[in-house]
N, C-alpha and C positions, 0 to 999 in steps of 0.2 A: 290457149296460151295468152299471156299478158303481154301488150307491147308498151314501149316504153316511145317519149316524147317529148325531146327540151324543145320548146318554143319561147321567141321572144314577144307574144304576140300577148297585152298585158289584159287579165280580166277582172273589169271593175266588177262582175256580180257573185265575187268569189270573196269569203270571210276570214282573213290570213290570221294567222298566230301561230306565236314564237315555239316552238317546238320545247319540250320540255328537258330533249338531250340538248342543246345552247348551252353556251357558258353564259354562268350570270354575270359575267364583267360584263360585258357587253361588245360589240365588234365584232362577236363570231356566231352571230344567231341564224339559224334555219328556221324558216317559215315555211309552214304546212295551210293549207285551205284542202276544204273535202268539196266532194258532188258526191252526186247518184253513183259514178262512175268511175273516179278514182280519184287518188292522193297528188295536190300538186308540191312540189317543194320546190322553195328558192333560197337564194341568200341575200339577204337584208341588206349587204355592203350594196349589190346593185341593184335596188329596185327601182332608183330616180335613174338610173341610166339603161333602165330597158332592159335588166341582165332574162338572161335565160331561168326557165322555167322546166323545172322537169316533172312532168305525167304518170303516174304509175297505177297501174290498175290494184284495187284495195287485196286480192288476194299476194300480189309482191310485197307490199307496205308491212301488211301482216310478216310475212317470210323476214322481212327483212330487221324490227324489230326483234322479233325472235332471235334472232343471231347474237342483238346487243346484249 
């Protein structure tokens, strides 16, 4: 089973980009960076204020695309 993990705990050796479901106005973008081990997503409005971070192991990320 995949478990899931918003942390605020920020990782500099992690390569973030704008996810492709974002709106191209701008203001409302998800940010995705990958590992070995899973998908993290955040949201761009709080990344100078430490927002949360959520975890998800790649076969959820998978599932969840899927859906869209």
């Amino acid at each position: 089973m995949n478990t899931e993990d918003a942390s605020r705990q920020p990782r500099s050796d992690l390569c973030w980009f704008t996810s492709s479901y974002s709106s191209g106005a701008g203001g409302e973008c998800v940010e995705v960076a990958l590992d070995a081990a899973a998908v993290h997503v955040r949201d761009s409005k709080y990344v100078a204020q430490g927002g949360p971070v959520l975890k998800v192991g790649s076969a959820t990320w998978t599932a969840l695309l899927k859906m869209m």
